[in-house]
C-alpha positions as CSV (number, residue, x, y, z in Angstrom):
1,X,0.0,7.9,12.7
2,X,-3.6,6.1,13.4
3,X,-3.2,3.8,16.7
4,X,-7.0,1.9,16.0
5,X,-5.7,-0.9,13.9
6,X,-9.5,-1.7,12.9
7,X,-9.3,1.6,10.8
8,X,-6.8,0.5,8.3
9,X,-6.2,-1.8,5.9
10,X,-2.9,-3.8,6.1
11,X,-0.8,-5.9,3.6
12,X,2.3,-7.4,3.1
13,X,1.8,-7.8,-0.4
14,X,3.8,-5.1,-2.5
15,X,1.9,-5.7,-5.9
16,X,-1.6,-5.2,-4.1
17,X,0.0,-1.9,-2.3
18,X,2.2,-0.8,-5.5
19,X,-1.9,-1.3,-7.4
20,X,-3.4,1.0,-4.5
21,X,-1.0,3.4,-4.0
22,X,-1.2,3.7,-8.1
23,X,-4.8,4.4,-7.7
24,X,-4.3,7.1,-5.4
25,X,-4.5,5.6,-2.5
26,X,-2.5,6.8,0.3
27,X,-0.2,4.8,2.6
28,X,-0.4,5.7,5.9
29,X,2.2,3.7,7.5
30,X,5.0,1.3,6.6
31,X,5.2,-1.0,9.4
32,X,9.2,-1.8,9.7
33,X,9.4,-3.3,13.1
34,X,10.1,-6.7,12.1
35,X,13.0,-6.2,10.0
36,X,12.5,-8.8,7.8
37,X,8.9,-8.4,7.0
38,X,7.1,-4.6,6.5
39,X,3.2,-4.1,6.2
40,X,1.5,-1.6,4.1
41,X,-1.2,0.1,6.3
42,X,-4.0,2.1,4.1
43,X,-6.8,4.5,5.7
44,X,-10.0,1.5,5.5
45,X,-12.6,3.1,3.0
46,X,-15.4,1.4,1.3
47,X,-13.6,2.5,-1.9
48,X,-10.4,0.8,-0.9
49,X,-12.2,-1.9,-0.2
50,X,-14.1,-1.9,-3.2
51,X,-10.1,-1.9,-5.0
52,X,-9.0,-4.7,-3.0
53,X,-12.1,-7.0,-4.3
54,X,-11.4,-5.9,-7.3
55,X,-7.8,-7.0,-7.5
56,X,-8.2,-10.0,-6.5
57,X,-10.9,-10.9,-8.6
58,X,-8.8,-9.4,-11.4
59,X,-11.2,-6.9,-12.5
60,X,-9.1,-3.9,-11.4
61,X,-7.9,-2.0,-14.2
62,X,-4.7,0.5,-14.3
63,X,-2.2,2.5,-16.1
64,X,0.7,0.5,-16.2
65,X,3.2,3.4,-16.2
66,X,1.6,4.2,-13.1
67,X,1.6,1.2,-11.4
68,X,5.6,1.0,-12.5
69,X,6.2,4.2,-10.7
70,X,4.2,3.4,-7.8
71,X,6.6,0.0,-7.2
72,X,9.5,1.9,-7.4
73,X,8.5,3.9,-5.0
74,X,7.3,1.8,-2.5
75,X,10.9,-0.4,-3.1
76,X,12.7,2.9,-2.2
77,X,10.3,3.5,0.8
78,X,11.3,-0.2,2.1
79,X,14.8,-0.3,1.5
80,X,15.4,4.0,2.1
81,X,16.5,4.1,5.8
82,X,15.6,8.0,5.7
83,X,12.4,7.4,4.8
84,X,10.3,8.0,7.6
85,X,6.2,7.8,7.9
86,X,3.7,10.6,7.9
């Protein structure tokens, strides 16, 4: 697990981290210590960055099967008290 915070990139959001993690991103860390509220922490690259501008300006373009999948996944990450972070 990365300890320097400043290296990641963390959201709350599950669209924007289902879109990233579609795009082959990889998730780091899911932050469960509030147990209400998890955060999605990314390795910080200036092609994950690139993503995230993209997104939000809703120029980001992706398979939709894909991006399906990758919700699902996170979901059972989040609510899967097994799973545990690399």
């Amino acid at each position: 697990m990365i300890t320097d915070k400043s290296k990641l990139f963390i959201s709350d959001n599950l669209i924007l981290a289902s879109v990233l993690k579609s795009k082959g991103f990889e998730i780091v860390n899911i932050n469960k210590e509030n147990p209400r509220h998890s955060f999605f922490e990314f390795l910080q690259t200036n092609e994950l960055a690139e993503a995230v501008r993209s997104y939000w300006s809703r120029s980001l373009l992706l398979e939709p099967i894909s991006f399906a999948l990758s919700m699902k996944e996170l979901k059972t990450m989040l609510y899967d008290h097994s799973f545990q972070t690399l």
